[in-house]
NUBADREN-445683 format. One record per residue (C-alpha): residue number from 1; z, x, y. Coordinates in Angstrom, 1 decimal, always signed. Example, Ala and Ser with C-alpha at 12.3 -4.5 7.8 and 13.67 -1.06 7.14 Angstrom:
BEGIN
<r pos="1" w="+7.8" u="+12.3" v="-4.5"/>
<r pos="2" w="+7.1" u="+13.7" v="-1.1"/>
# end
This chain:
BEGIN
<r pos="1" w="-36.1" u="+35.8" v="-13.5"/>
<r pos="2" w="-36.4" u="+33.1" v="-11.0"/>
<r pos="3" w="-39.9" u="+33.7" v="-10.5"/>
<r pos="4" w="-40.6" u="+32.9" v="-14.4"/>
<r pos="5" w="-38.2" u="+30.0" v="-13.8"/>
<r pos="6" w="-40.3" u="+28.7" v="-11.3"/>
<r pos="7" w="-43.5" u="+29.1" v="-13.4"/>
<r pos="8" w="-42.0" u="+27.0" v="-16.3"/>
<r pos="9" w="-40.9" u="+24.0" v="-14.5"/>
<r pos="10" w="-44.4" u="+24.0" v="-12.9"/>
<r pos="11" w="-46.3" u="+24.2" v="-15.9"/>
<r pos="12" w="-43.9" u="+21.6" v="-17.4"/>
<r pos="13" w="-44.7" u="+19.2" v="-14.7"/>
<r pos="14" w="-48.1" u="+19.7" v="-14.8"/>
<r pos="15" w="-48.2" u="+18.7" v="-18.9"/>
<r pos="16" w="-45.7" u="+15.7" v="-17.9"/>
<r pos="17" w="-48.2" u="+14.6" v="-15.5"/>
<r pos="18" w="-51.6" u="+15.1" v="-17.9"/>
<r pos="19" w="-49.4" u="+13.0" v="-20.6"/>
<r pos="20" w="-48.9" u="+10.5" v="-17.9"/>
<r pos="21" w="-52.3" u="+10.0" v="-16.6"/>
<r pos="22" w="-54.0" u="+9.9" v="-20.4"/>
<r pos="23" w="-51.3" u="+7.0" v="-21.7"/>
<r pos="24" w="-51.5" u="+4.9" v="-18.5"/>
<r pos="25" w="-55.7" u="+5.1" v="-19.4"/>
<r pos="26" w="-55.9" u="+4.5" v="-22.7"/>
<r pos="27" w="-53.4" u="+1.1" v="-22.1"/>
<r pos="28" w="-55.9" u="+0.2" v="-19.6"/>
<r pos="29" w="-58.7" u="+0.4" v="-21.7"/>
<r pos="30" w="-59.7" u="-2.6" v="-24.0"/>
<r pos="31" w="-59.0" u="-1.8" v="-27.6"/>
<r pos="32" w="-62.1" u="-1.5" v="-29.5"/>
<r pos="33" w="-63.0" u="-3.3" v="-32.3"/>
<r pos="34" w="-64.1" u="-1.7" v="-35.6"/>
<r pos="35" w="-67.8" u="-1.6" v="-35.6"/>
<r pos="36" w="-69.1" u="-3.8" v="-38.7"/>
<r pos="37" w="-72.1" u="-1.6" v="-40.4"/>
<r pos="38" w="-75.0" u="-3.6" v="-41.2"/>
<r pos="39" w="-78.3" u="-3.5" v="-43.1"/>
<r pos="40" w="-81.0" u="-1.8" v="-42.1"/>
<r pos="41" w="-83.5" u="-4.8" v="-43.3"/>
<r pos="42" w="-81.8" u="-7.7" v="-41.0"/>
<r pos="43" w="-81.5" u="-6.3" v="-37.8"/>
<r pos="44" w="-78.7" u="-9.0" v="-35.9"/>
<r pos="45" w="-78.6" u="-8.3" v="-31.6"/>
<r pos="46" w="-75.8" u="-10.9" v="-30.9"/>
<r pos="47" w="-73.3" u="-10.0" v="-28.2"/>
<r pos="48" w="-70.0" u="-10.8" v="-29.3"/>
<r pos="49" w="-68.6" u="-13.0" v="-26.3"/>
<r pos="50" w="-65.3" u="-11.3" v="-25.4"/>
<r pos="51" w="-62.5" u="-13.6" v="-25.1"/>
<r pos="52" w="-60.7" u="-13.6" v="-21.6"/>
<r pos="53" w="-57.0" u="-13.8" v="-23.0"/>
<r pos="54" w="-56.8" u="-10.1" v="-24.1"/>
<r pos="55" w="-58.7" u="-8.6" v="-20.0"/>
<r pos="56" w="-57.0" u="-10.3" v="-17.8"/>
<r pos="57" w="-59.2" u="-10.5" v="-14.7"/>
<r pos="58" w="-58.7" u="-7.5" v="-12.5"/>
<r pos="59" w="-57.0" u="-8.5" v="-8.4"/>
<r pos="60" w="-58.7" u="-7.6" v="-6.0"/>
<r pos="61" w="-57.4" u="-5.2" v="-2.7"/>
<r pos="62" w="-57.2" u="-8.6" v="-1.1"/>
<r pos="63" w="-54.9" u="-10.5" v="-3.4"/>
<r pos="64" w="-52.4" u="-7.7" v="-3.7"/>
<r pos="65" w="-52.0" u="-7.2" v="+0.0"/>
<r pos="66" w="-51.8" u="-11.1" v="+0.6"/>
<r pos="67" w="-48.8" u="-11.1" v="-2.2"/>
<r pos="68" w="-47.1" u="-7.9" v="-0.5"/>
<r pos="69" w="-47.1" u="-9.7" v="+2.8"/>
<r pos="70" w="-45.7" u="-12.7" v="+1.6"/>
<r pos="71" w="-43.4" u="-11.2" v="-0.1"/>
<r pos="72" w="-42.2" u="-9.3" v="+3.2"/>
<r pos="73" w="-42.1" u="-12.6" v="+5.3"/>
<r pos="74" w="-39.1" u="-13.5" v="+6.1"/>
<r pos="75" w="-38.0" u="-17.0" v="+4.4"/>
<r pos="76" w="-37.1" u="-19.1" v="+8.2"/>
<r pos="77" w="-38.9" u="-18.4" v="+11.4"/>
<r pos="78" w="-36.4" u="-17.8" v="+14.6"/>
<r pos="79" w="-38.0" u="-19.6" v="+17.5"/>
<r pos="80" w="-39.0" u="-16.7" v="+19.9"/>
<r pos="81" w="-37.3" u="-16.6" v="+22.9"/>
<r pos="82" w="-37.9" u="-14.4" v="+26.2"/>
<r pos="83" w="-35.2" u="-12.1" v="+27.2"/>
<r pos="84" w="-32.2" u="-13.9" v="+29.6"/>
<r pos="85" w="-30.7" u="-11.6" v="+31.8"/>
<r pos="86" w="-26.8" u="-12.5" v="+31.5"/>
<r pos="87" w="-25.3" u="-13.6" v="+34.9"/>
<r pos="88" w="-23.2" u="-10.7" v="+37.1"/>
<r pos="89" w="-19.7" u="-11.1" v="+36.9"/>
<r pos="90" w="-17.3" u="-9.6" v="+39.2"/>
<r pos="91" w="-14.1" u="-8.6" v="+37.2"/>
<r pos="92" w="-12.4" u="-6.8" v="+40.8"/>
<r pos="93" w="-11.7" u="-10.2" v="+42.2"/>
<r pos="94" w="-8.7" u="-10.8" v="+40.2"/>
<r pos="95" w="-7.4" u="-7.0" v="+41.2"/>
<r pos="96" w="-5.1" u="-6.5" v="+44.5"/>
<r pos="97" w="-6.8" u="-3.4" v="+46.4"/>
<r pos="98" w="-5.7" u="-0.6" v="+45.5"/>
<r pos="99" w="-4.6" u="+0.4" v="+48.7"/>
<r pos="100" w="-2.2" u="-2.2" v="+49.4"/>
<r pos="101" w="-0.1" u="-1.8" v="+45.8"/>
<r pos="102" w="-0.2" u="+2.7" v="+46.8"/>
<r pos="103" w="+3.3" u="+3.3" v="+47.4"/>
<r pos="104" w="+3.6" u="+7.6" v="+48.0"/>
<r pos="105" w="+6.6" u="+9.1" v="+46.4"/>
<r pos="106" w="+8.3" u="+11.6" v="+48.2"/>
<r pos="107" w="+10.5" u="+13.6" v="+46.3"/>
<r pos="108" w="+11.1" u="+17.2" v="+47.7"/>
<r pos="109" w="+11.3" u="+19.3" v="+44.2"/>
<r pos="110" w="+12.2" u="+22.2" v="+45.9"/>
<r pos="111" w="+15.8" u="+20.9" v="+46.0"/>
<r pos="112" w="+15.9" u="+18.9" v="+42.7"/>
<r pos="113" w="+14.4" u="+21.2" v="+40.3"/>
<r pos="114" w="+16.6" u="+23.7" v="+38.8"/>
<r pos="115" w="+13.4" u="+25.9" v="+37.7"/>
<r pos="116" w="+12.3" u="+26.5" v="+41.2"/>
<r pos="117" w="+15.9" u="+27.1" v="+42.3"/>
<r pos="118" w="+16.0" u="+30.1" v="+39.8"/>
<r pos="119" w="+12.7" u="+30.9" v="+41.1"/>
<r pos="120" w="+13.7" u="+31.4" v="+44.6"/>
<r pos="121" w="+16.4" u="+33.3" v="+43.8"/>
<r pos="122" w="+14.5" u="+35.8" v="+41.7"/>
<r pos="123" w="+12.0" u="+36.0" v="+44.3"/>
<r pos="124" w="+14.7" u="+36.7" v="+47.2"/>
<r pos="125" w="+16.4" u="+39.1" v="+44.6"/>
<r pos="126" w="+13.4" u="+41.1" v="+44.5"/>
<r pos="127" w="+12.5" u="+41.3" v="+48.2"/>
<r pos="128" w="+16.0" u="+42.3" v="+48.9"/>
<r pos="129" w="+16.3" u="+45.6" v="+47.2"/>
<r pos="130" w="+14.1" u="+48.7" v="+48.6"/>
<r pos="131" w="+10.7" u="+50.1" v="+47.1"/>
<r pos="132" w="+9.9" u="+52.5" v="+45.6"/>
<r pos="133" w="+8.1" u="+54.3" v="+48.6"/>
<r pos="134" w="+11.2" u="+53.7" v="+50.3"/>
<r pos="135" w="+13.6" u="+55.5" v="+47.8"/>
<r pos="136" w="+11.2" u="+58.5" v="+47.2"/>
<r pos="137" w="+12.5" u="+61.9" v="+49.0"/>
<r pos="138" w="+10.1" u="+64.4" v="+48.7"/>
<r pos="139" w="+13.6" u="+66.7" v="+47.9"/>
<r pos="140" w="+13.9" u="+65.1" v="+44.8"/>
<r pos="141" w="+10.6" u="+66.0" v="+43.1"/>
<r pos="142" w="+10.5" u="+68.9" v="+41.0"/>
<r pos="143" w="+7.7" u="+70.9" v="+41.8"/>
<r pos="144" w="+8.4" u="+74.0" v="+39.6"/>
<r pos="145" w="+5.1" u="+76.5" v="+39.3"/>
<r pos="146" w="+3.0" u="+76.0" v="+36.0"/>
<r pos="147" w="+4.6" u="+73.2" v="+35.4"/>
<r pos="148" w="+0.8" u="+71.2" v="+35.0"/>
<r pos="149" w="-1.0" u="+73.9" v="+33.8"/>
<r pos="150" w="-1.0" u="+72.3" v="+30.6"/>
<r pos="151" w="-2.9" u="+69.3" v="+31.8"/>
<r pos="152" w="-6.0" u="+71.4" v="+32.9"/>
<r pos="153" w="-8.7" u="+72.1" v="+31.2"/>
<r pos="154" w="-9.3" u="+75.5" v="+29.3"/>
<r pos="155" w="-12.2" u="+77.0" v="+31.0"/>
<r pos="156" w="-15.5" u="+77.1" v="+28.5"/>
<r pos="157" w="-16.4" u="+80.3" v="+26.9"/>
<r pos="158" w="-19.8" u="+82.2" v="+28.2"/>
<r pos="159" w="-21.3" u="+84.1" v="+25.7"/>
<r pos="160" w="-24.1" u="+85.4" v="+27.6"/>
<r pos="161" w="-21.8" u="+87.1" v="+30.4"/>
<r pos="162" w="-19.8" u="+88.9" v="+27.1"/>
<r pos="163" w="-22.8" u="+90.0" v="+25.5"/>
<r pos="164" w="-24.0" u="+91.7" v="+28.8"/>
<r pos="165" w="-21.4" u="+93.2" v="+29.7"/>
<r pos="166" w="-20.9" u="+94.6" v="+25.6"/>
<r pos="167" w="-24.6" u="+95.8" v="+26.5"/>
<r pos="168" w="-23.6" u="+97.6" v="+29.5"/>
<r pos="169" w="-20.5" u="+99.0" v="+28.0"/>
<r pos="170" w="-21.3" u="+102.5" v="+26.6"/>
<r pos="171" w="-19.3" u="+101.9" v="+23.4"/>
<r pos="172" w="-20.6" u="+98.4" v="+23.3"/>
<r pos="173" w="-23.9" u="+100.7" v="+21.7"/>
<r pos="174" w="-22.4" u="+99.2" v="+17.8"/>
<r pos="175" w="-23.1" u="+95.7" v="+18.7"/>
<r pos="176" w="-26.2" u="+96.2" v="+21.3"/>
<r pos="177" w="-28.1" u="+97.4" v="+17.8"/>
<r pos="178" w="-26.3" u="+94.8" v="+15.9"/>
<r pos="179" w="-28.1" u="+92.0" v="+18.2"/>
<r pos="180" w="-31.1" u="+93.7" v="+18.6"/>
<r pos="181" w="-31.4" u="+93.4" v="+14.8"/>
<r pos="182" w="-30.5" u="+89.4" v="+15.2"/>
<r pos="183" w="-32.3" u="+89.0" v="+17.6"/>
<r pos="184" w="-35.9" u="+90.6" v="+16.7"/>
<r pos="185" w="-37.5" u="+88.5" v="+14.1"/>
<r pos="186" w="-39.7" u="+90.3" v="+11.2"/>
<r pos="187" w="-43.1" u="+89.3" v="+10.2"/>
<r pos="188" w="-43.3" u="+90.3" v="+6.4"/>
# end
């Protein structure tokens, strides 16, 4: 759908542009005049002078481009002048050095702040009671057998070690002619 879309507008620009171009020629072109018929017995050749009111004259490439670029000047000429470097001016010599207005606070947070008071004493509450190492006693883990087994892993299953051993079982005989059966294939 918006291929046929596309086709339309196209082909409706293209007849907006014919229209265009055959209007814009046929104003350009002088109108003609109804052609008079004469007799065949007095033959008249006059050329009818054309008057110069209706054609203008055409401009040339020239003329246009001399109107564009007066048109584009500007109305007053600015005198040129050459680039002047502004003169350097030192703002700093106004400022007292920085060094000289530097007065160092010393204020010992440690004692002032309430935050790193609680702090401190979390931290030295910490510190203060045993770890964990330290409070272990191998007496008091329970080490009670099978008491992980069920976080091992179930060994896998080996189905050729139980199809030998059915093979070498005497009453295995059922299910050695049951695989043979499987196992052979048949060409019909």
């Amino acid at each position: 759908m918006d291929n046929l879309q596309f086709w339309l507008y196209v082909i409706i620009g293209v007849i907006y542009l014919i229209t265009q171009v055959r209007k814009k020629a046929k104003e350009q072109a002088p109108p003609q005049r109804p052609v008079k018929r004469q007799e065949a017995t007095t033959p008249q050749f006059r050329p009818e002078p054309q008057s110069q009111t209706t054609t203008p004259k055409p401009i040339s490439f020239e003329d246009l481009l001399r109107e564009i670029t007066e048109a584009k000047a500007p109305k007053t000429e600015v005198p040129y002048e050459p680039y002047k470097q502004p003169e350097y001016v030192d703002y700093d010599d106004d400022v007292a050095d920085e060094e000289e207005t530097y007065e160092p606070v010393v204020t010992d947070y440690r004692k002032t702040d309430p935050i790193y008071k609680k702090y401190e004493d979390a931290k030295a509450y910490d510190y203060a009671g045993s770890s964990l190492e330290q409070t272990l006693k191998l007496e008091n883990v329970d080490m009670r057998f099978g008491r992980f087994n069920e976080f091992e892993s179930e060994k896998s299953r080996n189905l050729l070690e139980e199809y030998t051993q059915d093979l070498r079982d005497p009453d295995g005989f059922k299910k050695a002619v049951i695989l043979s059966e499987i196992l052979t294939t048949k060409h019909f």
